[in-house]
N, C-alpha and C positions, 0 to 999 in steps of 0.2 A: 288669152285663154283664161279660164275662170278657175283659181286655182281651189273654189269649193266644189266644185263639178264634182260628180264623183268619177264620169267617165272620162275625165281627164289623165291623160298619161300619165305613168308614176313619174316623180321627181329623182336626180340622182340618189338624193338621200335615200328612199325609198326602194331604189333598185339595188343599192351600196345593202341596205338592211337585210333585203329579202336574198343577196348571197350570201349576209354572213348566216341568217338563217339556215341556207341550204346546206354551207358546208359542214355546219354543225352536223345536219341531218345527215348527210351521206355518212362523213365521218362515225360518226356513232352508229349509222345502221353497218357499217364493215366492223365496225369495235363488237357489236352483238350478234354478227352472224358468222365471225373469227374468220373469217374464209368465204369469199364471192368475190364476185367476176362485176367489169361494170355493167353490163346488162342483166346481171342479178340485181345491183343497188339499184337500175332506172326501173325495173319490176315492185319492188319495196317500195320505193318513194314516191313512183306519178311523175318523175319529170321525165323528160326526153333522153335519148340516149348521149346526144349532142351537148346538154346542159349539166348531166353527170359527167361526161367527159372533162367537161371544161373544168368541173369540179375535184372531179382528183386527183387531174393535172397539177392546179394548183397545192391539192394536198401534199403531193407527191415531190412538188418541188419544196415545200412547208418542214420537208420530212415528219409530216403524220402518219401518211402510209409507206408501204411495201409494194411492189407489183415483181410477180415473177415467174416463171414455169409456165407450162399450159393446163387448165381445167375444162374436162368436160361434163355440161348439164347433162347430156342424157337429150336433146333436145338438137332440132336439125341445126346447121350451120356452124361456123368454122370454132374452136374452140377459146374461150378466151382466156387473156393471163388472168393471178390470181391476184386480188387482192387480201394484205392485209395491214391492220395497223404496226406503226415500227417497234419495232422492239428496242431502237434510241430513240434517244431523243428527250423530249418533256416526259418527266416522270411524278408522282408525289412521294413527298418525305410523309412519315406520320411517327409520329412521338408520345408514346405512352407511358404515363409519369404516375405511379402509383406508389403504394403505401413503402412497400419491398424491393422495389427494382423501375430501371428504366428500360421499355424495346423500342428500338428505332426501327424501323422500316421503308424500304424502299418500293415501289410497284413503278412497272412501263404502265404504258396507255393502254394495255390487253389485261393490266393486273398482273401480271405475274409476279410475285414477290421476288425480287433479284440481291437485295441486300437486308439481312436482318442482324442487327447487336442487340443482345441484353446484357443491363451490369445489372447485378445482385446489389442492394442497399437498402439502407434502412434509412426512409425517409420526414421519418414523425418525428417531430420537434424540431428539425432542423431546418434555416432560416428560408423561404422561398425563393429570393436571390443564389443561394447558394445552389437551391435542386437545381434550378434550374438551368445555371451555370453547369453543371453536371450531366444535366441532357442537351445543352449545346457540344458540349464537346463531344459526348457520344454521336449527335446527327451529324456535327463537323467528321467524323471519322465515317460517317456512313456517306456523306455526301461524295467525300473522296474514292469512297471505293464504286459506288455508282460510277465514278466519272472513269473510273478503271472500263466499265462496260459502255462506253461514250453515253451516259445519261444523264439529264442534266433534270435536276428538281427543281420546278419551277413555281413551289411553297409548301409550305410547314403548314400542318395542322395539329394540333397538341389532344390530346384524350385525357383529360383528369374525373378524378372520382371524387367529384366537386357541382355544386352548382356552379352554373359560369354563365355570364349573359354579359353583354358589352365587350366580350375581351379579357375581362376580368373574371377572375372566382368571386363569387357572393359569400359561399363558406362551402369549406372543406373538413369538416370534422376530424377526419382518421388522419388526415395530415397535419391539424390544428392551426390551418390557413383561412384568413378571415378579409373579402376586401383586397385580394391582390392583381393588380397588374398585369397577370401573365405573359398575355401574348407582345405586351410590349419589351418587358424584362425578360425574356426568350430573344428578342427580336434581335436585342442591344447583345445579349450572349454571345450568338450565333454571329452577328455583322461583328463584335470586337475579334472573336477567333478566324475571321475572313477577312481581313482589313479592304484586300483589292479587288473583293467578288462581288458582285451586283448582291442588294440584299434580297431577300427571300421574302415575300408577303409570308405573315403568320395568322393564322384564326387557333380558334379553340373552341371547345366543345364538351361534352360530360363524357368518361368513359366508355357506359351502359351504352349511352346513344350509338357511338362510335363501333361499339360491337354489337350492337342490332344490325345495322347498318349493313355490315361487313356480312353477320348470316345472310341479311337477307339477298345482298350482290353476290356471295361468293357459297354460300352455302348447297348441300348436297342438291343437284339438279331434280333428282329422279321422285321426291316430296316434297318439294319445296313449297312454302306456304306464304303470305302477303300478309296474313295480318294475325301479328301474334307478341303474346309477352314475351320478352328476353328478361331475364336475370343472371346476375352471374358473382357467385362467391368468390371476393377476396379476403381481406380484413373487416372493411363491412359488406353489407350486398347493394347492387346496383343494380337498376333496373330503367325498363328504354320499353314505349309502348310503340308495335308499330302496323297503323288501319289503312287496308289494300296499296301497302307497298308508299306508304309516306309515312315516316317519323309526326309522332303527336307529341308535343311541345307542350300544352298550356298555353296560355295567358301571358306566361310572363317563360316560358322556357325550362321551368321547372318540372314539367312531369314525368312520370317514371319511379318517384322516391319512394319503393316499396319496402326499402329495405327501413324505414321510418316511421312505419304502420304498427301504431300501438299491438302491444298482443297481451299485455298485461300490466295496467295501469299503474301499480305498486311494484315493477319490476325495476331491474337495478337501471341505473341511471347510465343513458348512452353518450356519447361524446356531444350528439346534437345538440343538449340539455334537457331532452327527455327522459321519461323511464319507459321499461318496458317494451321497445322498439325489436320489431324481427330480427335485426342483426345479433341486439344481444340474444338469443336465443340459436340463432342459424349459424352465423357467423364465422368465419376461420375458428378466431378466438375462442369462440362460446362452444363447437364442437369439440375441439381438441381436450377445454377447460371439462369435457362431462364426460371426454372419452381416459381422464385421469392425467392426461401427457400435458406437457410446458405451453401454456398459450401463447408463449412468444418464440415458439422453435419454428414457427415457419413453415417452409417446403419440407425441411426435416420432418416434421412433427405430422404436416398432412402425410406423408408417405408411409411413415410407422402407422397412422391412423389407418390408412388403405390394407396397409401388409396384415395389424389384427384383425381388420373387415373379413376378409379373405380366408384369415383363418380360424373366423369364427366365433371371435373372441366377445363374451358379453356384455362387457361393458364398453368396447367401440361400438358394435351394433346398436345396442341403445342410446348410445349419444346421436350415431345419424339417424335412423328412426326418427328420434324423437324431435330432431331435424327436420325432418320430412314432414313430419307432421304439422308441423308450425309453420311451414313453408306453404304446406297445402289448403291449411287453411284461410292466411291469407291470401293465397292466390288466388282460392273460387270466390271472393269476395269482387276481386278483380274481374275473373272470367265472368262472373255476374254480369258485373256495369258494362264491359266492353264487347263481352261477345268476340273471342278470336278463335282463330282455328285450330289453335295451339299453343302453349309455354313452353320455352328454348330453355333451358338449362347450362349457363359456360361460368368458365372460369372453374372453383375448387369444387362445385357441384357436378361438374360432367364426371369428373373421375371416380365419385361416389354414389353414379344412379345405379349402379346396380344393388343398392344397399339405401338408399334415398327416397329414388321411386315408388317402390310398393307405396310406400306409409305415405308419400305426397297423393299418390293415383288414388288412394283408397281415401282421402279424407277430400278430394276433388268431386269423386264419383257420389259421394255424397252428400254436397252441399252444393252444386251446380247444379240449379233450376231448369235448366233447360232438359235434362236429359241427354243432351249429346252427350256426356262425357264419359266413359264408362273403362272397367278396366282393361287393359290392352287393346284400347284406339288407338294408342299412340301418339294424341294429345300431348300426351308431357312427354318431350325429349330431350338428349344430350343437344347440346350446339356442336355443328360443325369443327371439324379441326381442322378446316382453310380458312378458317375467321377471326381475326379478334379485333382488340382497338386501335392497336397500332395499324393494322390491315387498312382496318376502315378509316382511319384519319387518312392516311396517303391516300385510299381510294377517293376517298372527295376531295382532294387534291386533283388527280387526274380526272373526273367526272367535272369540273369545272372547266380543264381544258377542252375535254371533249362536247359540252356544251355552248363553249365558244371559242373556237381556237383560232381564230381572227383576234382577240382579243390578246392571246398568248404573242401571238406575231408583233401587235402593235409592242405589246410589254419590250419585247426583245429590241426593237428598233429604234425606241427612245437610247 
């Protein structure tokens, strides 16, 4: 037989491919329909009912899924069991290492958040080996209490508020991290505090991205949107652009860095080595510094910030105002070029839109060309409070399994 034929039988290889394919497929259409029967997944997918069968048989013994109780469609003929994904099993860890603290997190293969730690710290100036040693032993303690609920994480994904391309940070300003190692120096943390555990693949990522990411999987169902800015205030601002439901990257993986967008050339000088950059204006720091209070209080300092918001108080109002306004400025510059449907607002901005917003909406609605933008569209919103970076690192932890979980099997089996 003419192995260029095209109508020649497929080869093993080819039929080995085209299941790991399908299990992907099935598998993920039960992860997104949380609940069907298999004659619902052979409905979804185009295969036969006899080839989804075989398929989440195998899942089932894989422990992906669940099967249990009776469901009925609404539809003639006998009722089927239900499926769903497991609730053990392969899970991801996701590790978010920022300026003030670290959150671990844990999600099943449905996302459910099942284990979460954060430590409070203060992580500027201090050595990257060290942070990091720090947020291993916190994932080490999450990993454990997972295994409390039989789950097993089957990789680390880290969220810093950092360029990061190769595994590496390229530079981290508010941490003063230049050129570092991470996901290896994580890797070494994690396997020394595990001496007899299989080790853990690590990636890494920028924070922003991580909590785009996480909106856009986990965020409110009932408006949900596909392509939109996220920003989100911490110490500085981060920002993640995301066009009909994919992360936009750049060139080189750097895009996003709105919080780096000149706003006044002669202004004071940012960590980056710039002047005049949005964060010093919008900033934790830069807030707190105009609303009078300690720019290095923190979570303290934002809550006193919020409690004078609230009560009215002149001089915090004008400091987020005038917050908003620098925000919204650059942002229709943004909405300009890209055209979304909407800007997310997370992190130390969500708790300040109702005092933020006008003065952003209002300098939006007037420098977006388009016209769409007007006030009370609701274009500019809070971000969800089922999302952040930590969420969204574990979740593309699990969205990898669930993309190939033949792949996951072979891992385990070596």
């Amino acid at each position: 037989m003419n192995s260029n034929d095209p109508s020649a039988a497929p080869s093993k290889a080819d039929k080995a491919t085209v299941r790991r394919h399908n299990l992907s497929l099935v598998l993920r259409t039960v992860h997104d329909a949380g609940e069907t029967t298999r004659a619902g997944v052979a409905a979804r997918v185009g295969l036969t009912r006899a080839a989804v069968s075989s398929l989440v048989d195998q899942l089932l013994t894989e422990g992906f899924l669940t099967e249990w109780g009776k469901t009925f469609s609404g539809q003639a003929g006998r009722p089927g069991t239900a499926l769903q994904v497991a609730r053990t099993g392969p899970a991801g860890l996701g590790v978010e290492i920022n300026i003030d603290y670290v959150t671990v997190c844990v999600i099943d293969l449905a996302g459910t958040d099942r284990v979460r730690l954060v430590e409070r710290t203060d992580n500027r100036g201090a050595p990257p080996a060290t942070v990091l040693a720090r947020a291993a032993r916190l994932a080490s303690r999450a990993i454990e209490s997972a295994a409390e609920q039989k789950l097993r994480p089957v990789g680390a994904e880290l969220a810093l508020p950092a360029l990061v391309s190769g595994g590496s940070v390229r530079q981290a300003p508010n941490l003063g991290w230049n050129r570092v190692a991470v996901e290896g120096l994580f890797a070494q943390a994690l396997t020394a505090l595990r001496p007899t555990q299989r080790a853990l693949p690590v990636s890494a990522d920028n924070e922003a991205n991580l909590a785009a990411m996480a909106e856009l999987w986990f965020g409110d169902s009932d408006d949900r949107v596909t392509s939109f800015i996220y920003l989100t205030g911490e110490i500085g601002i981060g920002g993640a652009l995301v066009l009909n439901g994919q992360l936009l990257r750049g060139a080189h993986g750097f895009a996003g860095e709105i919080g780096h967008v000149v706003v006044e050339p002669d202004g004071p000088e940012c960590r980056c080595g710039a002047r005049g950059c949005l964060e010093q204006y919008a900033g934790q720091a830069a807030l707190l510094r105009a609303a009078g209070l300690d720019e290095s209080a923190g979570l303290t300092g934002l809550a006193e910030l919020e409690r004078r918001a609230r009560e009215g108080e002149p001089q915090a109002l004008y400091a987020i105002e005038e917050a908003g306004r620098r925000l919204g400025r650059v942002l229709s510059g943004a909405v300009n070029l890209i055209d979304p449907d909407a800007v997310i607002l997370g992190g130390v901005f969500r708790d300040l839109m109702p005092w933020l917003a006008p003065a952003a909406d209002e300098e939006l609605t007037a420098r977006v060309v388009s016209g769409l933008w007007t006030p009370g569209s609701k274009r500019l919103r809070a971000s969800s409070s089922s999302g952040d970076a930590a969420r969204g690192a574990a979740a593309r932890v699990v969205r990898e399994v669930l993309a190939d979980p033949a792949a996951y099997v072979e891992r385990v089996a070596d």
